[in-house]
C-alpha positions, 0 to 999 in steps of 0.5 A: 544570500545565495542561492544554494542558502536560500534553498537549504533555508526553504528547505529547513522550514519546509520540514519543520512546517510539514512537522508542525501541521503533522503533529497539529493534526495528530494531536486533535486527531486523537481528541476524537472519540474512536467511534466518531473516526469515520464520521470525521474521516468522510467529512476530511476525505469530502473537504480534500476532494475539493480543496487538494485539486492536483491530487483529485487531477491525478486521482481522475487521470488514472481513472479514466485511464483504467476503467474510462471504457467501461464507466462513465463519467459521473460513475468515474467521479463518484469512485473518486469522491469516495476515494478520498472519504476512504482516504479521510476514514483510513488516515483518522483510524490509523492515527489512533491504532494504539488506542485500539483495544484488543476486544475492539479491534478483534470485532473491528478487523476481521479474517478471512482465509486465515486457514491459509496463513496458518497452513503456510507458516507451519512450512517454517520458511516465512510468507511471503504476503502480497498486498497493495495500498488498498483499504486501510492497509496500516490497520491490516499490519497492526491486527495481524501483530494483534492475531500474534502473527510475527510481521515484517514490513517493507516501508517508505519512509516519508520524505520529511525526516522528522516526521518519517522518525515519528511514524517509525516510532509509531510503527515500533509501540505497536510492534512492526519490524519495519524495513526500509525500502532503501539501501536497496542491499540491507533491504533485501538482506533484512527480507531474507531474514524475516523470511529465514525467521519464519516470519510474515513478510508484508509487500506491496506490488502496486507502486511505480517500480524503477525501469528496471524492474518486470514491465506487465499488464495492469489495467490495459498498460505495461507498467514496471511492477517489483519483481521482490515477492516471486524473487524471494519466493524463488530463492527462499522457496517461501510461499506467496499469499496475496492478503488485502484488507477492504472496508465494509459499508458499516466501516468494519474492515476484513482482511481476505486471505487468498490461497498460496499462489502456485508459482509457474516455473520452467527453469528459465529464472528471469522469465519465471519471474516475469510471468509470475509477476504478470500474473500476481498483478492481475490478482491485485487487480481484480481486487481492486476491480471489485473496490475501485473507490479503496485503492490509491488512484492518488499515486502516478502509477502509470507515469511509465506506462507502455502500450501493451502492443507496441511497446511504445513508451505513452508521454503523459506529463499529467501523470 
């Protein structure tokens, strides 16, 4: 067999094998009595922090690289071990967002700021809602279409096919407009229609972004940060609202609704654009400031990273 076979095999088995165990631990996940979700979801995020150790490398990694001058090293360890209770909590409850009923998921997730939100949508241009992976940001989506907000989602797909049409299925029952973060043209077309619809616009700033997009400060490092939201803001004159969700110590959640975001502009449209992004990181960065156990330390968000100073790009291949 050639080499070209032998990996279009592995490949192939890669995915249906990935589909498999997917569809294996959906269905005992959804045996599970809802009010058993956190239990079980802490002892799952307790197992992965011993068991998944290069995504605890990583996780530990960045840690210290953000907040290692300011915590100490057991205080760093302890964040991290919650992390992945968090992350065990949030993938059990977000495998059963449709057996959510009503009356529960009002009492399960609620608002505050939505005053905000509401003020915002009356303009009739669309907002712009500035969020990040942090706390269960899956349930965030799925009460705002539960408030009978209209939403539109920029999503990346899983890698596997197969179970990337699962998940947009899923995303579908409970009434998401999903849209994919790729082609990057229908991505920005099917945005600017949301926007034009007087729809909600859900984005999230805290991934890696390509080189080319706006490079600022988040956590003490130059990052590459999307410059989507202040983009469209821009251009659509849709106000931006930074909206997170974060998880209370009896496991309810709440969704905090900021104020719109007063963007600073001077003419100069890339640099407004620049400055803007800058200064909205650092919003998502205080909130996860507060939290630090709920943001998703497990993505290689500084493998980019320049030194704030020089500029100078910082080689790390741990990252």
């Amino acid at each position: 067999m050639s080499g070209k076979k032998r990996a279009s095999l592995g490949n192939f088995l890669k995915i249906q094998l990935g589909y498999l165990f997917f569809r294996l631990w959906t269905s005992w996940v959804r045996r599970i009595p809802i009010t058993s979700l956190s239990y079980y979801g802490d002892k799952l995020g307790f197992l992965s922090f011993y068991l998944l150790l290069r995504w605890r490398r990583v996780a530990l990694n960045n840690l210290n690289l953000a907040l290692g001058k300011e915590k100490g090293k057991d205080e760093i360890n302890q964040i991290c071990r919650e992390l992945f209770k968090n992350i065990g909590r949030d993938l059990m409850e977000s495998c059963r967002l449709n057996d959510f009923e009503d009356s529960y998921l009002k009492n399960f997730v609620r608002f505050e700021g939505k005053d905000h939100l509401d003020n915002a949508l009356e303009g009739g241009k669309g907002v712009i809602a500035l969020s990040a992976h942090f706390g269960n940001f899956p349930l965030m989506s799925t009460r705002l279409i539960n408030e009978g907000y209209p939403l539109s989602v920029v999503i990346r797909d899983s890698e596997n096919p197969r179970i990337a049409k699962d998940t947009r299925s899923f995303r579908d029952a409970l009434g998401i407009d999903s849209i994919p973060d790729e082609p990057r043209m229908i991505c920005v077309s099917r945005c600017l229609k949301a926007l034009k619809e007087n729809r909600i616009l859900l984005l999230q700033n805290d991934q890696n972004a390509p080189v080319t997009e706006a490079w600022v400060d988040f956590f003490g490092y130059l990052v590459p940060t999307f410059k989507g939201p202040v983009a469209f803001s821009l251009r659509t004159g849709a106000p931006i609202i930074p909206m997170f969700i974060i998880r209370n110590p009896n496991h309810q959640h709440q969704i905090t609704i900021h104020p719109p975001f007063d963007l600073k502009i001077t003419g100069n449209v890339e640099q407004d654009i620049i400055s803007n992004v800058a200064t909205l990181i650092k919003v998502t960065e205080a909130v996860i400031r507060q939290h630090p156990e709920q943001w998703m330390w497990i993505y290689r968000r500084f493998k980019r990273a320049r030194d704030v100073k020089t500029g100078e790009q910082l080689f790390a291949k741990h990252l």
